[in-house]
N, C-alpha and C positions, 0 to 999 in steps of 0.2 A: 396566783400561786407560783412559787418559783420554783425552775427545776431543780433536780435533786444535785447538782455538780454547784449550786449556786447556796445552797444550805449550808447551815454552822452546823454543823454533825458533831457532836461529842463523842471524843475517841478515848477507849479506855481498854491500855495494854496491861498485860501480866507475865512475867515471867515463867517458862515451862517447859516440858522434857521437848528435844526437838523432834521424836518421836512425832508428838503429838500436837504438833506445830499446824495451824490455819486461821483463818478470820471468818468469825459469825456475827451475821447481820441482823440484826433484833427489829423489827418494828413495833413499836408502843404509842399510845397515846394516838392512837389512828381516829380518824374522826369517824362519830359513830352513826351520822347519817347515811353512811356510803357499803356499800358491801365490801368486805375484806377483798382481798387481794385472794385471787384467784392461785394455787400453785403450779397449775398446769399450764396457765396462761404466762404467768412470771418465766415457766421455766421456756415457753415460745420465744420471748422478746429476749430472756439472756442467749438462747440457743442461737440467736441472730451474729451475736458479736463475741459470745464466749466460747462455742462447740467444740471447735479447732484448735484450741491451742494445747498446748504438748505441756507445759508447764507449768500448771494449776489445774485444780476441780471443782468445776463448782457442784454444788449438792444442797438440794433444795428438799426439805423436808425425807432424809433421811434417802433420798435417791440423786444420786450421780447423775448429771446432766449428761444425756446419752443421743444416738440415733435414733431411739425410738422414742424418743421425744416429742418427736417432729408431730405437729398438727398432721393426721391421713392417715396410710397404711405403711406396716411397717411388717418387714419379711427378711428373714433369715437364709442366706445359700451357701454351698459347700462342700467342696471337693478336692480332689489330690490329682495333680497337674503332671507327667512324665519332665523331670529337670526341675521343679520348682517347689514339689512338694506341695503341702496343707494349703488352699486358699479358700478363704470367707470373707463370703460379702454382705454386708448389714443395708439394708436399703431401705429409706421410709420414702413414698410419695406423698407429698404435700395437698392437701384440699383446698385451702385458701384459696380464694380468687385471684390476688396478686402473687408474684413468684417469690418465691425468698431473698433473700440479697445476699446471700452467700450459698449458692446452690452448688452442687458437684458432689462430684465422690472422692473421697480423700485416701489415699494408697498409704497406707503406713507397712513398715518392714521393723520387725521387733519392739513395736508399739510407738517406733516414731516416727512423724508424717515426712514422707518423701514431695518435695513441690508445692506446687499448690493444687487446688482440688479440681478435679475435670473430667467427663464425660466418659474417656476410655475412647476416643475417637466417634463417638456418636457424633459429636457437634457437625461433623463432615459428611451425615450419612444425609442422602437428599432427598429422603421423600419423610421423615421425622421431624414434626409441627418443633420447632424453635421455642415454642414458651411452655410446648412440655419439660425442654430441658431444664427449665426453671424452678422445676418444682420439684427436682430430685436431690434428695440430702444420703450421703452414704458414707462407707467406709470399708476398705480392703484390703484384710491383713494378709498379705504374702511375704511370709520372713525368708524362703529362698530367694528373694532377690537382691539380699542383701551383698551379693558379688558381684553386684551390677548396679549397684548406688553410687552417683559420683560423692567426689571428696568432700564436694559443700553439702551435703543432702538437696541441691536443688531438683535433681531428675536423676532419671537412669539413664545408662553411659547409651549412647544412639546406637541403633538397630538393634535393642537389646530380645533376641528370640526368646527368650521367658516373658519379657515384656506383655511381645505380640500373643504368649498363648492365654497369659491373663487377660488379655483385652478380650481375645474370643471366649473365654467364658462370661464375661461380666458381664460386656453390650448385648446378646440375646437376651439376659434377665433383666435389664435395663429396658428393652425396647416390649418385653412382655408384661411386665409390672406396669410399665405405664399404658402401655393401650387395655390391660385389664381393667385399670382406674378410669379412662377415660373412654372403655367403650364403648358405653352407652351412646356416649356424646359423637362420639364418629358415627355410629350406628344410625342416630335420628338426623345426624344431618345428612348421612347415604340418604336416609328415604327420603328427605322431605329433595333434595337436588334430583333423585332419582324418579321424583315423580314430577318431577317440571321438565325434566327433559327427555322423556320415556318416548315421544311425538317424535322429536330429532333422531333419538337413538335407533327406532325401528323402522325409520327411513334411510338407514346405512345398509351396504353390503354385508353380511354375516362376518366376514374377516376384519374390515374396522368397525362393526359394532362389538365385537371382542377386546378390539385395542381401545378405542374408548373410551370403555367401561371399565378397563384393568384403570388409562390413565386419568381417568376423573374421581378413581378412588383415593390414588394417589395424591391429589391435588386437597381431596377433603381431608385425607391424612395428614397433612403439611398443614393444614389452614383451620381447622377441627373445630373452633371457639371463634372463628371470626359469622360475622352476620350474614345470611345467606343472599343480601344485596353486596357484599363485597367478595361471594364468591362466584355468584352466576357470572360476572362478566368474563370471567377467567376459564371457567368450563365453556362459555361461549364461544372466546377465543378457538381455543382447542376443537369445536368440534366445525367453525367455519373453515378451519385448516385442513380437516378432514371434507367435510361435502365440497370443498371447492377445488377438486381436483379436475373440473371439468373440462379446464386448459390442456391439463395434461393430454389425459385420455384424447381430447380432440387431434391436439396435435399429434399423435400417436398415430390416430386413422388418417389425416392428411399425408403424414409420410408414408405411410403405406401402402397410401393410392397410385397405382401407376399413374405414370407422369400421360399417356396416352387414353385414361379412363378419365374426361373431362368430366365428366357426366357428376362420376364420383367424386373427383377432388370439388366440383360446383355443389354439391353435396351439403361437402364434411366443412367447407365454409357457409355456406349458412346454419348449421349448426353451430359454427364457432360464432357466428355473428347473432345469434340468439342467446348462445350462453353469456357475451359480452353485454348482450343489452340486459339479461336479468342481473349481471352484475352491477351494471349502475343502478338500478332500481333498487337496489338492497344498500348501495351508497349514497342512492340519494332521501332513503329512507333514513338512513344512519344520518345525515346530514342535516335533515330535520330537528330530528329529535336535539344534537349539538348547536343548531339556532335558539329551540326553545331555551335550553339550559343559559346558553350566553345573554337573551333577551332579558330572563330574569335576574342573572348576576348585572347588567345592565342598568334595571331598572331598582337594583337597592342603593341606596346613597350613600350605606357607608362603604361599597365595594372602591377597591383603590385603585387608583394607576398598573401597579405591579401583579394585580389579578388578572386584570384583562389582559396585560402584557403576554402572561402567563398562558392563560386561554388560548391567543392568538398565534402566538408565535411560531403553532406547526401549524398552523391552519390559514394562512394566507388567502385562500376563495373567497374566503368570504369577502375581501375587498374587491373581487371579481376575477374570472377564469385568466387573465391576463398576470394575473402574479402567482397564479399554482405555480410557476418554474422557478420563484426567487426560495431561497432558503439560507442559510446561516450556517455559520462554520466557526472552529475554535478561532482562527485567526480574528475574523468580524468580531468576535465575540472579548477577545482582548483587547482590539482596539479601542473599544466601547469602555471597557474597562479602565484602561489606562488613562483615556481623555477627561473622565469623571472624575476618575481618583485623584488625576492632578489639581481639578476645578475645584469639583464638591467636598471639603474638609475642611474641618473645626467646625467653626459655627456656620456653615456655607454646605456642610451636609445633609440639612435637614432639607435644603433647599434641590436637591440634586435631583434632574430630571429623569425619567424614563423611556429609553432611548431602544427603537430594534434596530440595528443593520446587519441589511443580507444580498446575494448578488445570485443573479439567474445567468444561462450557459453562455448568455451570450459578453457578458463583465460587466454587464449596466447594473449599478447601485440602487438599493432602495432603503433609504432613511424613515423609521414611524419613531414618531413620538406620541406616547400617549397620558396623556390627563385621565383624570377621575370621573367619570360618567355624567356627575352632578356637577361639571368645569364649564363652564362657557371661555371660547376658545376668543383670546382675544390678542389685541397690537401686540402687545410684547412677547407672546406666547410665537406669536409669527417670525420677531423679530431674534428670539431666542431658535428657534427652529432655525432660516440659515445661516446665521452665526454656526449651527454646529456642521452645518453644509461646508460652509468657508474652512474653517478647523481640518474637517477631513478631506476636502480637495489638496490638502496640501500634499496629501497621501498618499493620495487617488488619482490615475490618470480619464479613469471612465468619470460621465456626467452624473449625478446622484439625483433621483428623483425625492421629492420629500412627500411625508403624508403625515400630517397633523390631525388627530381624532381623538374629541372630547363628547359633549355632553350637546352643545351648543354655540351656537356662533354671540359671540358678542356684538353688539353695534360698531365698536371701533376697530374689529379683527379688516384689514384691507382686502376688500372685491377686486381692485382694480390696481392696476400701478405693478403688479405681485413678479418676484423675481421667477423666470420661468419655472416648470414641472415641483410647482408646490401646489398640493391641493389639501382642502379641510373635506373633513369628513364629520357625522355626525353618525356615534354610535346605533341609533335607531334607525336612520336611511341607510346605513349598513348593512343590521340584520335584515331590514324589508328587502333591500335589492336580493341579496343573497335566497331569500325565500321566494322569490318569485322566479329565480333561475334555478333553485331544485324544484320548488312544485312543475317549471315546463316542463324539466326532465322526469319527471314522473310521468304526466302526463301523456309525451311523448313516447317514452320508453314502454309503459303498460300496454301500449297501442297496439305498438310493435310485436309484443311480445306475444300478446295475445290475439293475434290477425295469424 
């Protein structure tokens, strides 16, 4: 079937008062397998691309395409402003699952639209879920402002204070209307986050289990419709910011201890050297669970080069505690860029490798290239690796270590002969080493903690 822009449409005009001047769309000969056309629905999909505009109407069985059109709820406001006079505001919130595609609220001044349609400054309010905004459709007539409309009708004239007093009446019925519509939904996911974290929260002091609790509601207000695995990690956040204040506090009683009360400053450091040791234990906990996760992106064959890359690139330990101090910078980060883009283009892009470099405090370089998990790392991959060595010493006065890590070594990848600090690595003797120096730390650390 073809679409309707694509159809021989027979057109048939007549002459007539211009009073009573318009175009009526007839459909006939509709096929009778199908259910008619819906008019509420029809008037949804014109209300898409037709709502707004100031110079046509459309009217769909005997009703003018309107704001309360809108698939949801739809509500009427209204009042008399000191300087502006009469302003009403028509407001429908949208149900649909996806947002509209022409969402906002449209200001019109003696029925015709000022700008384009927009929020009243909610957009910039910061604890207000973002794809709520999406699903507001409105309209507000304030014909006092018409002293304050620039010359194009694009906006009104800047800092306009009739402006700002419409905006405070709209955005409170804007931000009420929608959390009426969606409170449910705030509401059930308050309980269900508030009963996973009810444990953490009544192990807080009363003063930040108040703050919190105000800022995890916050957080669900903002994030309302997303899955509650993509919100605990975030209220998680938040509340390790909060329990891990034990740096503080410590150092707090060390300064306080006369410098002549050994006893006490001997103290307040092993407290501090206890609470350091359960910090690692909760990082090497954390560091676990980021092994398993990499293990299995590891072990799918279609994961790429630029995933792992991705994965790795704040997390350096894992190659072993001697590279926790290299890290990456916008400079490294364009170099890499510019060398590729001159090499890798046209048909030579497809081919373009995946490159890290980063430099620790002391200026020594480290170069990773990374291949695809399922790569076996062979001659040319070696030989391509310092070629890009050579390339960047032109650049570079410090020595550049290299580290090449794929899937697997190839038979013809070179053991012996190898230009110095190039080493292969093999994504799974990776994650093992790395797992056997957090389970020591655990190990060790639990010992400690609990001796």
């Amino acid at each position: 079937m073809e679409d309707i822009e694509h159809l021989d449409i027979a057109l048939h005009t007549e002459d007539c008062d211009p009073g009573i001047h318009g175009t009526v769309i007839t459909l006939s000969d509709l096929h009778q397998g199908l259910a008619y056309p819906d008019p509420n629905r029809l008037r949804q999909v014109l209300l898409q691309d037709y709502g707004r505009h100031d110079d046509f109407a459309v009217i769909v069985d005997e009703k003018r395409l309107d704001v309360d059109d809108v698939q949801g709820s739809y509500s009427e406001h209204q009042t008399t402003l000191p300087d502006v006079g009469d302003v009403k505001l028509r407001l429908s919130i949208f149900d649909g699952k996806a947002g509209l595609r022409q969402p906002g609220v449209t200001l019109r001044v003696g029925g015709k639209a000022v700008g384009s349609h927009s929020f009243f400054g909610l957009e910039g309010h910061k604890y207000f879920p973002p794809k709520l905004l999406k699903k507001m459709y409105g309209e507000v007539d304030a014909d006092g402002l018409l002293d304050h409309v620039t010359a194009g009708w694009d906006s009104l004239v800047e800092n306009s204070e009739k402006l700002k007093a419409v905006e405070a009446f709209v955005q409170p019925i804007l931000i009420s209307a929608a959390k009426e519509k969606y409170g449910m939904e705030l509401q059930l996911a308050q309980a269900r986050m508030q009963k996973a974290i009810q444990q953490r929260l009544a192990s807080l002091p009363e003063h930040k289990r108040s703050f919190a609790d105000k800022s995890i509601k916050k957080i669900l207000e903002r994030y309302y419709d997303e899955p509650p695995n993509k919100i605990e990690p975030i209220v998680g956040v938040l509340l390790d910011a909060l329990e891990r204040s034990d740096y503080r506090i410590l150092l707090e009683h060390i300064a306080d201890a006369s410098q002549g009360d050994v006893a006490t400053i001997a103290d307040r450091l092993n407290d501090f050297g206890l609470a350091e040791m359960a910090f690692l234990v909760a990082q090497a906990a954390a560091r676990q669970t980021f092994l398993d996760q990499l293990e299995e992106l590891a072990r799918d064959p279609a994961t790429t080069e630029a995933a792992m890359h991705k994965s790795l690139e704040l997390s350096l330990w894992v190659f072993g505690p001697e590279y926790s101090l290299f890290s990456s910078n916008i400079t490294l980060k364009r170099q890499i860029e510019d060398a590729l883009n001159t090499t890798y283009k046209g048909k030579n892009a497809d081919k373009r490798p995946d490159l890290l470099l980063n430099e620790n405090l002391s200026g020594e370089y480290l170069l990773i290239e990374f291949k695809r998990p399922d790569h076996s790392l062979n001659y040319d991959d070696y030989k391509q690796a310092i070629e890009y060595r050579h390339d960047f010493s032109k650049h570079i006065t410090s020595p550049i270590r290299v580290i090449l890590i794929g899937g697997r070594l190839s038979p013809d990848f070179p053991k012996e002969n190898r230009e110095p600090n190039v080493d292969a690595r093999i994504f799974s003797q990776v994650i093992a080493s790395a797992r056997r120096q957090v389970e020591w730390l655990l190990r060790i650390d639990s010992s400690e903690v609990t001796s």
